[in-house]
N, CA and C atoms as a LAMMPS dump frame, in Angstrom:
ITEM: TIMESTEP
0
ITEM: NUMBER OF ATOMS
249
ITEM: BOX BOUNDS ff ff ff
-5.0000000000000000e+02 5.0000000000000000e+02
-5.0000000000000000e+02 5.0000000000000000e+02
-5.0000000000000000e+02 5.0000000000000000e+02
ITEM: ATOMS id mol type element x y z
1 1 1 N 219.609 -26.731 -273.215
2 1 2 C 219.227 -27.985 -272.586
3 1 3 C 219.82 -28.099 -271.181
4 2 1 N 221.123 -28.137 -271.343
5 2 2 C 221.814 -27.756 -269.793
6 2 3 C 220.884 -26.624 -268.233
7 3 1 N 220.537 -25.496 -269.115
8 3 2 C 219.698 -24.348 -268.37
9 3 3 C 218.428 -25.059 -267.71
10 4 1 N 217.457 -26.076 -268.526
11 4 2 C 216.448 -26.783 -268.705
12 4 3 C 216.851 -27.531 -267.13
13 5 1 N 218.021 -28.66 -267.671
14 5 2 C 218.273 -29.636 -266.609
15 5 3 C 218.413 -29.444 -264.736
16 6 1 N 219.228 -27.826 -265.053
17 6 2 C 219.592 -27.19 -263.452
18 6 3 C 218.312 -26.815 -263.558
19 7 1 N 217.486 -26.05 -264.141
20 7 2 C 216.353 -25.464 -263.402
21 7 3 C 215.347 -26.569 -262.986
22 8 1 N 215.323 -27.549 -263.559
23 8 2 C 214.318 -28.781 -262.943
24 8 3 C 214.563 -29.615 -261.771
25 9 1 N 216.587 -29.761 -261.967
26 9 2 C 216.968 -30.495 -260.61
27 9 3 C 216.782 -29.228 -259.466
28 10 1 N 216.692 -28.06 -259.676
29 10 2 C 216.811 -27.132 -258.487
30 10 3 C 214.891 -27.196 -258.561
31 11 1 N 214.494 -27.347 -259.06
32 11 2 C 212.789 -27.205 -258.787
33 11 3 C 212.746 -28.521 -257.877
34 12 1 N 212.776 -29.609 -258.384
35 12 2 C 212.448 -30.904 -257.617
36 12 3 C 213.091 -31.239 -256.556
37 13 1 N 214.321 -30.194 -256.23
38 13 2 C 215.218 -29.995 -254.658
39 13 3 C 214.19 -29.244 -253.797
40 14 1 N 213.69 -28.172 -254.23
41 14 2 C 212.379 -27.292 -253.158
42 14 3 C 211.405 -28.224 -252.992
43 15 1 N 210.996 -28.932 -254.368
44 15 2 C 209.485 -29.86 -253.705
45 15 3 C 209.814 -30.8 -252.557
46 16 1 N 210.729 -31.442 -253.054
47 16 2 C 211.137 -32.429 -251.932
48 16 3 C 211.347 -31.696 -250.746
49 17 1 N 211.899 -30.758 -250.758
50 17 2 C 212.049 -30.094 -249.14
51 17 3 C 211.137 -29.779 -248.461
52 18 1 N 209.655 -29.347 -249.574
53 18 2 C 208.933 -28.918 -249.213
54 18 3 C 207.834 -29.744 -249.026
55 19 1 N 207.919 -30.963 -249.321
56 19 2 C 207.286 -32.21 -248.901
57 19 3 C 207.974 -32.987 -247.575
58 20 1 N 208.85 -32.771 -247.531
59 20 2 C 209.57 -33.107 -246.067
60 20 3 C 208.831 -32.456 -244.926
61 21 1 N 209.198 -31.458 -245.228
62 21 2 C 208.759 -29.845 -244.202
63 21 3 C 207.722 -30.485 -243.937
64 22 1 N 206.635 -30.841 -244.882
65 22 2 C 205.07 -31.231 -244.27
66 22 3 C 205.406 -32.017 -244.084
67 23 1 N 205.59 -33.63 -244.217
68 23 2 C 205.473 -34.556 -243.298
69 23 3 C 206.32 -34.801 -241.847
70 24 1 N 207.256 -34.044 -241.974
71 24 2 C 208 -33.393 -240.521
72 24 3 C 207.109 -33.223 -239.469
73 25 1 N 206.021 -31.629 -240.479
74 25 2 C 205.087 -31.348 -239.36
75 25 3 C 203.853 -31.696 -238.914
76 26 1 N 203.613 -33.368 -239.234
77 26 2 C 202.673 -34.186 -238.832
78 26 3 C 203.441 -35.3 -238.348
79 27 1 N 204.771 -35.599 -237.907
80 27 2 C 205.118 -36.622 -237.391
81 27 3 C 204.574 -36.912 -236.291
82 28 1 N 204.622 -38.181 -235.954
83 28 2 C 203.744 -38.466 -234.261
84 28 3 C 202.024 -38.033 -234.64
85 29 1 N 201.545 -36.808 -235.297
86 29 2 C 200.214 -36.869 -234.833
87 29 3 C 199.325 -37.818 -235.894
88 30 1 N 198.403 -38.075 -234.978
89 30 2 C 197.458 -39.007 -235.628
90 30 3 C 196.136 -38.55 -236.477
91 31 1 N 196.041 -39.231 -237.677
92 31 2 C 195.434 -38.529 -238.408
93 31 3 C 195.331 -39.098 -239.878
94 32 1 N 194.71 -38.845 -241.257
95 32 2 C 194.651 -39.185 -242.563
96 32 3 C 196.17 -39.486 -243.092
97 33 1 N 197.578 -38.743 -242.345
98 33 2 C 199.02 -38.867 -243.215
99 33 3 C 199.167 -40.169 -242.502
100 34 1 N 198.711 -40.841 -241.701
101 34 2 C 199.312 -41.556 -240.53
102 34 3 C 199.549 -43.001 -241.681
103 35 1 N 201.248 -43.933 -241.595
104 35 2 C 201.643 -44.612 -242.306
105 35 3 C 201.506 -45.782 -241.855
106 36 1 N 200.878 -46.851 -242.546
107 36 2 C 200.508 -47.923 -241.656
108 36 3 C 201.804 -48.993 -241.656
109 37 1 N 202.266 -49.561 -240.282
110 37 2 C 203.571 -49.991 -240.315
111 37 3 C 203.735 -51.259 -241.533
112 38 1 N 204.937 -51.367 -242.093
113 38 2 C 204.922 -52.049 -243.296
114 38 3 C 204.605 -51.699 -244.648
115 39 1 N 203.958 -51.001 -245.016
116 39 2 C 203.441 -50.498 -245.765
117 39 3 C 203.908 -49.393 -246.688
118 40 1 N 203.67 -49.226 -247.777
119 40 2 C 203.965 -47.41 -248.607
120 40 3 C 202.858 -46.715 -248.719
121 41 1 N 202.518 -45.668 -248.656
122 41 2 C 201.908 -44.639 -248.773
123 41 3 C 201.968 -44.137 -249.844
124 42 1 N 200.205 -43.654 -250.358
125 42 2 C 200.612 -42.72 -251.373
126 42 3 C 199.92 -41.225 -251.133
127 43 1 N 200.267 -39.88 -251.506
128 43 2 C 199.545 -39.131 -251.434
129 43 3 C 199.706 -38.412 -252.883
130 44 1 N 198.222 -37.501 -252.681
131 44 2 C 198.062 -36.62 -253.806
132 44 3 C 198.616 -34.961 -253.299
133 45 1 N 199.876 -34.494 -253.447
134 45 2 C 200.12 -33.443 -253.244
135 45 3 C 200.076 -33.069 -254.804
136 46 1 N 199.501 -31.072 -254.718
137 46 2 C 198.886 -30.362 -256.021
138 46 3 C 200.235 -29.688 -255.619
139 47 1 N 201.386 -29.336 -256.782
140 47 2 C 202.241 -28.129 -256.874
141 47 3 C 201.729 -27.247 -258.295
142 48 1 N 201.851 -26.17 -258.201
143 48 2 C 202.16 -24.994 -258.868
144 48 3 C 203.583 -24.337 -259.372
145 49 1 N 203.873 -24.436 -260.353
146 49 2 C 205.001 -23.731 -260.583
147 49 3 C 204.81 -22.386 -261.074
148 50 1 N 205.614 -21.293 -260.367
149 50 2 C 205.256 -20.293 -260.648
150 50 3 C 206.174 -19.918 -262.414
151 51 1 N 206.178 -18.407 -262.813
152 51 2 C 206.963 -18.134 -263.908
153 51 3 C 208.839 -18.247 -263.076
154 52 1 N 208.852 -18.277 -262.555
155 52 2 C 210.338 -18.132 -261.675
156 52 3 C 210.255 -19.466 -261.226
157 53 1 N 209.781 -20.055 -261.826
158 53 2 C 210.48 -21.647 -261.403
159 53 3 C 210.126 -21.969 -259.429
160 54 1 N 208.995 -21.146 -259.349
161 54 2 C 209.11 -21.824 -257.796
162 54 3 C 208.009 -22.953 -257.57
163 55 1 N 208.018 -23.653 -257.04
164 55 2 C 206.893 -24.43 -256.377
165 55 3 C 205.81 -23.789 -255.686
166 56 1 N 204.857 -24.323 -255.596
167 56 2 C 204.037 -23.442 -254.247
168 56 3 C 203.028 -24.898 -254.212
169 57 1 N 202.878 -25.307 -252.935
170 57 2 C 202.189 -26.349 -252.754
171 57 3 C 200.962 -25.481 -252.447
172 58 1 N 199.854 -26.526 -253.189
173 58 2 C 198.472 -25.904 -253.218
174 58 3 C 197.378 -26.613 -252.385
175 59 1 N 197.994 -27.922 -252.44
176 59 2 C 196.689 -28.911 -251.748
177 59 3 C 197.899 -30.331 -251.252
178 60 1 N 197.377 -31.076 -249.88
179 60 2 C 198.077 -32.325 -249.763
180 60 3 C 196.455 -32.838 -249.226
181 61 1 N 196.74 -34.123 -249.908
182 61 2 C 195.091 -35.192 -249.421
183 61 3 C 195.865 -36.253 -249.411
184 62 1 N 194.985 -37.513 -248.45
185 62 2 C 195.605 -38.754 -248.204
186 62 3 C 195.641 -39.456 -248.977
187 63 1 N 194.937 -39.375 -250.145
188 63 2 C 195.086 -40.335 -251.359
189 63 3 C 195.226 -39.229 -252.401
190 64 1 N 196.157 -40.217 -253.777
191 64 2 C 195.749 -39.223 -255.11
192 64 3 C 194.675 -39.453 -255.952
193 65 1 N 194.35 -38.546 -256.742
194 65 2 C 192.813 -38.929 -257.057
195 65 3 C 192.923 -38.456 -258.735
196 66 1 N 192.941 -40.26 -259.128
197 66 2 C 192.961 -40.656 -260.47
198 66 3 C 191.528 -40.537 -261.272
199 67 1 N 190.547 -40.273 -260.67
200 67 2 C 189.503 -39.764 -260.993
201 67 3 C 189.592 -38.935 -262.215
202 68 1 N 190.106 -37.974 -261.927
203 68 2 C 190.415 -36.639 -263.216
204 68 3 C 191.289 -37.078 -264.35
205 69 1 N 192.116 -37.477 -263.893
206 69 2 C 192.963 -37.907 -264.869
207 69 3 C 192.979 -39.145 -265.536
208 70 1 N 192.099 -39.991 -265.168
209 70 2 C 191.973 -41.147 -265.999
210 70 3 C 192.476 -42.276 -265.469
211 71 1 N 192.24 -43.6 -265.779
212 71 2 C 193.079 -44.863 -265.189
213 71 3 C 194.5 -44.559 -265.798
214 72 1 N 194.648 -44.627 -266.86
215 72 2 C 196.032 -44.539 -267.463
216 72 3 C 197.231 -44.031 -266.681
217 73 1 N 196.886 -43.126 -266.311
218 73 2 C 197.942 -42.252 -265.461
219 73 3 C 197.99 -42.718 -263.792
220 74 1 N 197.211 -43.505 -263.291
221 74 2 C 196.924 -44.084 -262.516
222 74 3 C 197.563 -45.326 -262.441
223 75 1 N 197.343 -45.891 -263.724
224 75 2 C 198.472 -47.358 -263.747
225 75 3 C 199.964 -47.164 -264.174
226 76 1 N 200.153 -45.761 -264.98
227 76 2 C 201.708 -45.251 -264.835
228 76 3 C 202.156 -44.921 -263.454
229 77 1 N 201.526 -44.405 -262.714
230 77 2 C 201.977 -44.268 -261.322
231 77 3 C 202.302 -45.224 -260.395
232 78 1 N 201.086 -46.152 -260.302
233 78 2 C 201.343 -47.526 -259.119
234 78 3 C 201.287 -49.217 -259.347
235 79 1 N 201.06 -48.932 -261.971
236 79 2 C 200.96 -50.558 -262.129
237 79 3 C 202.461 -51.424 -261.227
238 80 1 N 203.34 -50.894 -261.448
239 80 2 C 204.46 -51.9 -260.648
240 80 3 C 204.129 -51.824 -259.339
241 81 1 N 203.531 -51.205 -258.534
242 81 2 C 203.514 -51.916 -257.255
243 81 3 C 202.143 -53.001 -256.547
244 82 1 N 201.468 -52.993 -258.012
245 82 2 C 200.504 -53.56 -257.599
246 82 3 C 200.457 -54.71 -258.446
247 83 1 N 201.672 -55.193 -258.932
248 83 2 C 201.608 -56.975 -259.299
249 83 3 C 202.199 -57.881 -258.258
């Protein structure tokens, strides 16, 4: 269980970095990431985990798209920010 816990906090340390990295490299330009002042943002980034525990980002779009997956998972994601 311990092995489980480090390999997930060290997985979700690369995504985040690696979600930084991209919005780093769209700061300033204008475009679909662009954050409207006040506001939160959501996006649909696709990761991959490989057998070695790596990430590999596959897709980033300006919205996520609850389409596939159903409302359900859609209202686990954003019911609290939308009461």
């Amino acid at each position: 269980a311990a092995e489980g816990r480090t390999r997930c906090a060290a997985l979700l340390a690369t995504v985040q970095e690696v979600v930084h990295d991209l919005f780093a490299a769209y700061a300033g330009a204008a475009g679909a990431y662009d954050p409207l002042p006040g506001c939160f943002e959501q996006y649909g980034l696709d990761f991959l985990v490989t057998d070695r525990w790596a990430p590999v980002l596959l897709e980033a779009n300006p919205g996520p798209d609850f389409g596939q997956t159903g409302d359900a998972l859609g209202e686990a994601v954003v019911g609290g920010f939308m009461e």
